[in-house]
N, C-alpha and C positions, 0 to 999 in steps of 0.2 A: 144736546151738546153739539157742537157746530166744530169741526179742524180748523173753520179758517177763521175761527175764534180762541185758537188757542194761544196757550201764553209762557210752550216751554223754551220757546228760543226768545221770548223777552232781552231785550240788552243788561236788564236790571235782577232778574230772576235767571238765566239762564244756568249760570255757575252754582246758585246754589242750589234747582233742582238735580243739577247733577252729582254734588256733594251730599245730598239729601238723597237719592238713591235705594232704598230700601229700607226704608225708617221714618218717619214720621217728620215734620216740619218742629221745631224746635220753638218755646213765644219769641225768639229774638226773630229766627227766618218769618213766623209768621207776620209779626208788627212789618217787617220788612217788605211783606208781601201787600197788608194794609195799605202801606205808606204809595207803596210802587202802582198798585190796583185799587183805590178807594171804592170802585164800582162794582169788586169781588168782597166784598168786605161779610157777605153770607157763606158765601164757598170758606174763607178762614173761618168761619165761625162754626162752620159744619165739620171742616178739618181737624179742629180743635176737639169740639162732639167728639168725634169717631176715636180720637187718643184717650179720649177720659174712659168710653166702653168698652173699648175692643177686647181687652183683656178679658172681661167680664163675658163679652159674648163670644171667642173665641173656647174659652173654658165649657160653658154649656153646649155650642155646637159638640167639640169635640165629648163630651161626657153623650151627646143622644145618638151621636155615630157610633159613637163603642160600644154601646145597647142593642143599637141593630145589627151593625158587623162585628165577630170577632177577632177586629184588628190586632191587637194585644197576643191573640192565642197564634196569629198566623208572621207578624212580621216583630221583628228585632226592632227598638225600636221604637217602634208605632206612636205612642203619643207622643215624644219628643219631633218626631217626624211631621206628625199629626199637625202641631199646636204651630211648630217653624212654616208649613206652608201656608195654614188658613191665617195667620199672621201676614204673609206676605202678601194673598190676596186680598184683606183686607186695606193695608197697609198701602199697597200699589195703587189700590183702587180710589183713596183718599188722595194720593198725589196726581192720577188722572184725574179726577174729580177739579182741584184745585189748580191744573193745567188747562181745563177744558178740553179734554185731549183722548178721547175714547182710544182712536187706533194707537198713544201709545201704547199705554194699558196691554192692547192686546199686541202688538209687535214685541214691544221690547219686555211681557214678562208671559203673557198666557200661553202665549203658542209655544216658548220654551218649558213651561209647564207642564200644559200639557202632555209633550212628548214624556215627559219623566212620570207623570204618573201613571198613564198607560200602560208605560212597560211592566208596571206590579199587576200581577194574577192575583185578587182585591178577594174575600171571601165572599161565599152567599151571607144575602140578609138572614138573621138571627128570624123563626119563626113568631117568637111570643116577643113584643118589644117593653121594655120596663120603663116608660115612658108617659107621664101623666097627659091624661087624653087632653090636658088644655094644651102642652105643650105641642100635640103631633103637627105635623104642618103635611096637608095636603098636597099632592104635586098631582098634576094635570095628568092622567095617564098619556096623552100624547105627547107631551115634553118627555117621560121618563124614559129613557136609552134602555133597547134591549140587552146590549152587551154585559155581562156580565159586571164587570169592573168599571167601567161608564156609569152604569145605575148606580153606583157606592159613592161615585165622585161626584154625580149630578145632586144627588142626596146632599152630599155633604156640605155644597154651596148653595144648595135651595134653603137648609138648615141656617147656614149664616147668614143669608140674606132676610129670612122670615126673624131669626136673634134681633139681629140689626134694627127691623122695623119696629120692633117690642121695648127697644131699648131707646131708641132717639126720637127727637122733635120729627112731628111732618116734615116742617122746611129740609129738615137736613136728609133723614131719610127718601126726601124725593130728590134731591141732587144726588146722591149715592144711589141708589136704585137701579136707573139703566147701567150704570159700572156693576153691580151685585150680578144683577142679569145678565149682563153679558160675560163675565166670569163664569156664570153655572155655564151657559151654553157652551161656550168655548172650551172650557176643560172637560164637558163630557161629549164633545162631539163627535163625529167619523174623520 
């Protein structure tokens, strides 16, 4: 993805990625988007993808985090919390996606993120995970953050980006992708 390919100050799109703002593109804003980008017409189509799954893989992320961590037993909470931000970064990451627009992504929603998940003291991982060994998803050990709380968060969105994969086409999965990756990095970083 390229900035100076991007297309959220469009004349034509402008106003309604800003009315669009934390939610998905709607088929009218999409057709609208068609209509305006005939040349994006796979980015709405991956857009579209990622609305019909997300619920679906939102729900199993968060059910194999709460397997590992006992979020539940430690915060008030927790899966309503849970389900509200992996929603969000998926959600954000579908309209960077369809912006072409990486740094907004991370200006205008991770880096505020971030800071808010941080601040929770996250529990240790659960030692025995009840987790079917097809579903585990391996994480690089030098990607995994030693931090305590870091390691749960990076977890969390290596989880949904691994969901993601299992759930959508190639095509669409590979334009969503460096957006998944760069959400794990950024919310678990220093």
């Amino acid at each position: 993805m390229n900035i100076n390919a991007s297309v959220r100050n469009h004349p034509q799109l402008k106003k309604m990625f800003i009315e669009a703002e934390s939610r998905h593109l709607s088929n009218d804003e999409l057709k609208l988007y068609c209509i305006t980008l005939p040349d994006h017409l796979n980015r709405a189509k991956a857009a579209h993808e990622m609305k019909l799954v997300q619920a679906e893989v939102v729900d199993l992320t968060v059910k194999e985090i709460f397997a590992m961590y006992p979020f539940l037993a430690k915060h008030e909470l927790a899966d309503e919390k849970a389900h509200r931000d992996i929603n969000y970064v998926s959600t954000y990451a579908a309209t960077a996606m369809l912006m072409d627009d990486p740094e907004w992504l991370r200006d205008k929603f991770l880096i505020w993120l971030k800071t808010i998940l941080q601040a929770f003291s996250f529990p240790e991982r659960n030692k025995e995970v009840n987790i079917p060994t097809h579903r585990l998803v391996t994480i690089e050990a030098d990607k995994m953050p030693q931090a305590l709380g870091r390691s749960a968060i990076y977890e969390t969105y290596a989880r949904l980006k691994r969901n993601f994969q299992q759930k959508l086409s190639p095509e669409t999965y590979a334009l969503i992708e460096p957006l998944l990756q760069m959400s794990c990095d950024i919310l678990a970083s220093e």
